[in-house]
C-alpha positions in Angstrom: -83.7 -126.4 15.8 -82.7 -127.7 12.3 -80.0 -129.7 13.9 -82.7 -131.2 16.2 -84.9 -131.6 13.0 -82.9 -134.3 11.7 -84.3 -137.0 13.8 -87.2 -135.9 13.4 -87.5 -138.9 9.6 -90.7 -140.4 9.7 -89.1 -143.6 8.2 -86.6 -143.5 11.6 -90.0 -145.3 13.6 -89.0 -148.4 11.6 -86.9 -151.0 12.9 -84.8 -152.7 10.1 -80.9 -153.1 11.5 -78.5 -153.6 9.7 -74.8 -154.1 11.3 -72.8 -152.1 9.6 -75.4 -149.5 10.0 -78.0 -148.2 7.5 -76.7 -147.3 3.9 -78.0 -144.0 3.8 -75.8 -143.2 6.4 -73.1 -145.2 6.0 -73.2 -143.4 2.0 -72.6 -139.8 4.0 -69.4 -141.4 5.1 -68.4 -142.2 2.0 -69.0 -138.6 0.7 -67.1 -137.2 3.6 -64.2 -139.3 2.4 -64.8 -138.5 -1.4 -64.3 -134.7 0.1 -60.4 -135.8 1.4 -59.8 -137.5 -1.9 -60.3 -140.9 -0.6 -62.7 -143.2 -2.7 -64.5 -145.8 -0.3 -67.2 -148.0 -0.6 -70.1 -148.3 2.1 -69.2 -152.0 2.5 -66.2 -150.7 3.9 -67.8 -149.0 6.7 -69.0 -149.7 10.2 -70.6 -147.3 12.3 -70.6 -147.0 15.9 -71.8 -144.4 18.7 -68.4 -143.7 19.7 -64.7 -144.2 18.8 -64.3 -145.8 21.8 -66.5 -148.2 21.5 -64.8 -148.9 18.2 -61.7 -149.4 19.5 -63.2 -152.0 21.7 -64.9 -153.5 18.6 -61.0 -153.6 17.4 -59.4 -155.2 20.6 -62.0 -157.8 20.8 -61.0 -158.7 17.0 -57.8 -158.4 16.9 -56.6 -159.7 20.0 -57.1 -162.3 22.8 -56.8 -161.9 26.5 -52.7 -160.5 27.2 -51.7 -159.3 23.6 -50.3 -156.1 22.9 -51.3 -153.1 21.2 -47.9 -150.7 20.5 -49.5 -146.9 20.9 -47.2 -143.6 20.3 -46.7 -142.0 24.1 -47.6 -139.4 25.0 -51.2 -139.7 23.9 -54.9 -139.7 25.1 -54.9 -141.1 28.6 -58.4 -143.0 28.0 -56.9 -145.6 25.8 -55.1 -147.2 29.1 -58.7 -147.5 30.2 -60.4 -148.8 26.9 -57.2 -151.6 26.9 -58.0 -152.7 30.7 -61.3 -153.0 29.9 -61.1 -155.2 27.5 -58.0 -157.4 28.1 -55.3 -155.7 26.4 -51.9 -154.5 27.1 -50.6 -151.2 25.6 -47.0 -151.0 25.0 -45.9 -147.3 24.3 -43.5 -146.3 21.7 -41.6 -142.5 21.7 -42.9 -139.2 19.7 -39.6 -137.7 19.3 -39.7 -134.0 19.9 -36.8 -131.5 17.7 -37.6 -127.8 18.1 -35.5 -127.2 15.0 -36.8 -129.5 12.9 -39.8 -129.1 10.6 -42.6 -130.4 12.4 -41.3 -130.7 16.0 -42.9 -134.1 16.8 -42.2 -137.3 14.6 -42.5 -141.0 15.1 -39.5 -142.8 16.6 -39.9 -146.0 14.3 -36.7 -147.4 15.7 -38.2 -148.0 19.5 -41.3 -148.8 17.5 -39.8 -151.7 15.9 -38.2 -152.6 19.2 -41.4 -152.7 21.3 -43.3 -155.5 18.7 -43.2 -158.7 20.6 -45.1 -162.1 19.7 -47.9 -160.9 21.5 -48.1 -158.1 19.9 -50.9 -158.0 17.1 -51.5 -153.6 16.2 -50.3 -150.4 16.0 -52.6 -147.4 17.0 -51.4 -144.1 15.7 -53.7 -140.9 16.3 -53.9 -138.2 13.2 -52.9 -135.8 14.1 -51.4 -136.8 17.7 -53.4 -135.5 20.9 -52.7 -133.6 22.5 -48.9 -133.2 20.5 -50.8 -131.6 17.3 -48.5 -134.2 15.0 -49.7 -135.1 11.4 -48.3 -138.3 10.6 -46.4 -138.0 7.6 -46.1 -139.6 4.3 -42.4 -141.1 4.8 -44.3 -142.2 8.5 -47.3 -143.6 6.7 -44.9 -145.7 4.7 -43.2 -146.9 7.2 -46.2 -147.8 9.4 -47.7 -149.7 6.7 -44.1 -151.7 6.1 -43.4 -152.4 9.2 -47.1 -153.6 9.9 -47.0 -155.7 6.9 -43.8 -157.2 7.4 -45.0 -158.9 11.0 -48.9 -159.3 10.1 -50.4 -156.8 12.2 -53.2 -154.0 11.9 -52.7 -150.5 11.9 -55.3 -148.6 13.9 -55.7 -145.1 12.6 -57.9 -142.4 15.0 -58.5 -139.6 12.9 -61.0 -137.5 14.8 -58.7 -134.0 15.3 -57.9 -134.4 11.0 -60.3 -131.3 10.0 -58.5 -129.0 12.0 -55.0 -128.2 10.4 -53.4 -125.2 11.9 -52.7 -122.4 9.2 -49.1 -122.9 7.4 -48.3 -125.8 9.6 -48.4 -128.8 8.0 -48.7 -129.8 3.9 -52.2 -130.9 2.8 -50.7 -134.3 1.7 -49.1 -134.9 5.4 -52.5 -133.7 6.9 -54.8 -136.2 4.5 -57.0 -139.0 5.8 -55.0 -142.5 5.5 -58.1 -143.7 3.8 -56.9 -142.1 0.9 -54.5 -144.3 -1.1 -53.7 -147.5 -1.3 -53.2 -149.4 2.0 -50.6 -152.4 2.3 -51.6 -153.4 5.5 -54.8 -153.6 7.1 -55.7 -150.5 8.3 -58.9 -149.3 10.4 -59.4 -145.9 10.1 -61.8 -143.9 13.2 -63.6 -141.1 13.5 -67.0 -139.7 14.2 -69.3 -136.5 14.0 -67.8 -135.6 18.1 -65.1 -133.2 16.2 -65.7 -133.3 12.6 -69.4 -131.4 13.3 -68.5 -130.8 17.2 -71.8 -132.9 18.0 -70.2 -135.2 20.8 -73.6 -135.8 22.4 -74.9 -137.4 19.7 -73.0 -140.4 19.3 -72.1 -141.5 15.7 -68.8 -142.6 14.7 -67.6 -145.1 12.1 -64.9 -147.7 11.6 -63.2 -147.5 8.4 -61.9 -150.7 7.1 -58.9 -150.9 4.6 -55.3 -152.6 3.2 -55.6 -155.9 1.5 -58.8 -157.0 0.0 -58.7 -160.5 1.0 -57.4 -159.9 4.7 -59.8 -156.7 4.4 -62.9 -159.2 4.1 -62.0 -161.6 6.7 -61.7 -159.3 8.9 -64.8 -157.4 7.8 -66.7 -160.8 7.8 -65.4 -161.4 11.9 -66.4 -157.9 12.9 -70.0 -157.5 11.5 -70.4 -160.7 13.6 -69.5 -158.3 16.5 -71.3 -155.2 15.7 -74.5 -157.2 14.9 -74.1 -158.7 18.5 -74.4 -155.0 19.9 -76.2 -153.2 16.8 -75.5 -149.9 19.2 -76.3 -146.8 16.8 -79.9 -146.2 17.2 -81.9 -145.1 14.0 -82.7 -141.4 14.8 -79.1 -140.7 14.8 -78.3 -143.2 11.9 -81.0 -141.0 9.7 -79.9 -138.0 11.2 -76.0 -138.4 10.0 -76.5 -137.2 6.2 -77.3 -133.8 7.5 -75.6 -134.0 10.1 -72.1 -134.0 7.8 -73.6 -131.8 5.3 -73.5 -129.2 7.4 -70.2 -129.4 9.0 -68.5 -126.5 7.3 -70.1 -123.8 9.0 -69.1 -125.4 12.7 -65.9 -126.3 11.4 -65.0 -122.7 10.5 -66.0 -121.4 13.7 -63.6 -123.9 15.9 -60.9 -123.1 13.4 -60.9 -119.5 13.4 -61.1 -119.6 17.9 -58.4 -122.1 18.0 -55.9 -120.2 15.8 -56.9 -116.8 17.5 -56.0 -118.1 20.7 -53.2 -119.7 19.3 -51.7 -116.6 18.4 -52.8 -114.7 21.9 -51.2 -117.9 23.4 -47.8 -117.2 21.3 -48.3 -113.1 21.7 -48.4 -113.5 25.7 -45.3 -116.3 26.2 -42.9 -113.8 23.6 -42.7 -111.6 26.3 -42.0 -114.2 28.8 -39.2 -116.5 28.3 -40.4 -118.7 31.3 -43.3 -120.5 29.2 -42.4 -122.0 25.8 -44.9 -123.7 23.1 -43.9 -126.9 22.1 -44.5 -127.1 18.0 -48.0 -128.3 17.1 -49.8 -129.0 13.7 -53.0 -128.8 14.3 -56.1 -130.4 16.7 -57.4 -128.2 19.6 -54.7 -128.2 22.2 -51.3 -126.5 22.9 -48.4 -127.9 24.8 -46.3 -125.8 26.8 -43.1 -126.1 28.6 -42.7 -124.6 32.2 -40.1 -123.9 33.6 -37.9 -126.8 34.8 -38.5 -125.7 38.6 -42.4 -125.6 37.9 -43.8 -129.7 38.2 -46.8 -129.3 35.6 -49.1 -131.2 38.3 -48.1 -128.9 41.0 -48.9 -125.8 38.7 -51.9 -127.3 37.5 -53.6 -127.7 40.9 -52.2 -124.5 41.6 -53.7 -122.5 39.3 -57.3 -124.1 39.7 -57.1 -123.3 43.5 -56.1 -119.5 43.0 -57.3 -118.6 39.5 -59.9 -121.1 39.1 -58.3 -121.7 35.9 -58.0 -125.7 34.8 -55.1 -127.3 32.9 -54.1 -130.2 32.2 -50.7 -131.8 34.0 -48.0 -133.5 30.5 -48.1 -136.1 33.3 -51.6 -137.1 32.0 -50.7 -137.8 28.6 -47.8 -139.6 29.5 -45.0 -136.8 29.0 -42.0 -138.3 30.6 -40.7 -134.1 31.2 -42.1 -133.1 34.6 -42.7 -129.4 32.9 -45.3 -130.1 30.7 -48.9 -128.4 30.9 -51.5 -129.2 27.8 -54.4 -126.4 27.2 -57.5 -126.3 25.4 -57.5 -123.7 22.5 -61.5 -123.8 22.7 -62.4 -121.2 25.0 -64.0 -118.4 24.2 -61.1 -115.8 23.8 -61.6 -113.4 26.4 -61.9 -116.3 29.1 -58.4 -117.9 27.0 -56.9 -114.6 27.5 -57.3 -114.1 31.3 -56.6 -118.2 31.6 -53.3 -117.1 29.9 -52.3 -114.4 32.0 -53.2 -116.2 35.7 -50.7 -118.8 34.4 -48.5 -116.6 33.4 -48.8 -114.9 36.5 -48.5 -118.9 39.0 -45.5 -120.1 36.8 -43.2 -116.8 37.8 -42.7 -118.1 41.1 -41.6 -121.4 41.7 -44.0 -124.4 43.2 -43.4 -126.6 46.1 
């Protein structure tokens, strides 16, 4: 009821909009980013109900009809969509995958640099990766914000998984927000209250904006001319957001301590069969697992949801180029992950036509 109490403000029956979106709330941002060591300003801030629509919000400023937007494959497949929709071309660039090294995934800057084009005008990295678990890392940061410097274009940072670290994976200084520090490029940082307080159906997000201040407030300037066009959030939820954030931690803890308890069941159950493998992951809510090579991660997938009636998801639909490649969810509720383990345990022992 308390979470349903926050709309309740009297003061939320009065219209007063404001396009970045009302201080109040837009000063609970700030504090969440005072709470990662990042000091920003509530000018700096834009809020939206989704971070999809503020990708849109993005495309339409940074680009015109045909450019390109270079984004790390495999990733989300609803970017392809979000591009389409608004006249934009993704180009992908490689996660490179190294079982030995330290991390598992990192950024492969070389093909990166290959793919920029005169067309092309950003850079979208997700922190950490979905569904590949990778923190972008300081020596990646630096390079990102280089190479985006050194041909003029933005760098698009979707940080909605970067609360949920995975226990001795990753440093705190790899796993920090890139709003913290100084940006050399300009840099639009997303996220919203769908993971950090696992409230997806209440639709608050936020834009970010950093990197230069006098490229920062042009391009500030252009997009509260579009988010004043839309003013989307609607002031319930705008009031509602203080609390709202205060009261992440409890929620927070709760997803953390599933996700790594199934992680561990996940790793307990594959030890003691050498047919499934777990790719390396850092943190976020999903695991990625390697079949094997006889076992097409599509075929699998429809197979197990039409004998087990358990659902995965193909590599196929993040863009893996491997054929092998299933992605799970780590959110289930333990004894359901634990029988959803064994069934596909159970389908990928034989192979799949």
């Amino acid at each position: 009821m308390q979470l349903l109490a926050e709309l309740s403000a009297e003061s939320a029956r009065t219209y007063d909009p404001d396009p970045r979106g009302m201080l109040d709330a837009r000063d609970a941002v700030c504090g969440y980013y005072a709470d990662h060591g990042a000091s920003i300003q509530a000018e700096q801030i834009f809020l939206t109900t989704s971070t999809s629509e503020g990708y849109s919000w993005l495309f339409r400023l940074l680009c015109d009809a045909g450019d390109e937007v270079l984004i790390a494959q495999p990733s989300y497949p609803l970017f392809d969509l979000l591009a389409t929709i608004d006249d934009v071309k993704l180009a992908p660039y490689g996660l490179l995958y190294d079982p030995g090294g330290d991390h598992g995934w990192s950024l492969d800057l070389h093909a990166l640099r290959e793919r920029i084009t005169q067309r092309t005008r950003a850079v979208i990295v997700v922190h950490p990766n979905n569904p590949t678990g990778h923190y972008t890392s300081p020596n990646e940061r630096a390079a990102l914000s280089a190479l985006c410097r050194e041909h003029g274009l933005a760098l698009i940072v979707d940080e909605v998984f970067l609360d949920y670290p995975f226990v001795g994976q990753t440093s705190a200084e790899a796993n920090g927000s890139f709003a913290r520090g100084e940006q050399t490029a300009l840099t639009f940082v997303l996220s919203g209250l769908s993971k950090i307080a696992a409230l997806p159906q209440m639709k608050a997000s936020w834009i970010v904006c950093l990197g230069p201040e006098d490229v920062r407030n042009e391009a500030m300037r252009r997009l509260e001319i579009i988010a004043d066009t839309f003013l989307s959030m609607n002031t319930p939820v705008q009031h509602a957001v203080p609390g709202w954030l205060a009261g992440r931690g409890a929620i927070q803890r709760q997803i953390r301590e599933r996700v790594e308890r199934n992680l561990s069941a996940l790793d307990r159950a594959i030890a003691q069969d050498h047919a499934i493998a777990r790719l390396a992951c850092e943190g976020g809510w999903y695991a990625t697992l390697r079949t094997p090579t006889f076992a097409s991660g599509e075929a699998l997938a429809i197979r197990l949801i039409e004998n087990r009636g358990v659902a995965v998801h193909p590599g196929s639909f993040f863009g893996f180029a491997e054929h092998n490649r299933l992605v799970a969810s780590l959110l289930p509720e333990p004894d359901v992950f634990g029988e959803g383990v064994a069934a596909l345990i159970a389908e990928a022992a034989s192979p799949v036509t």
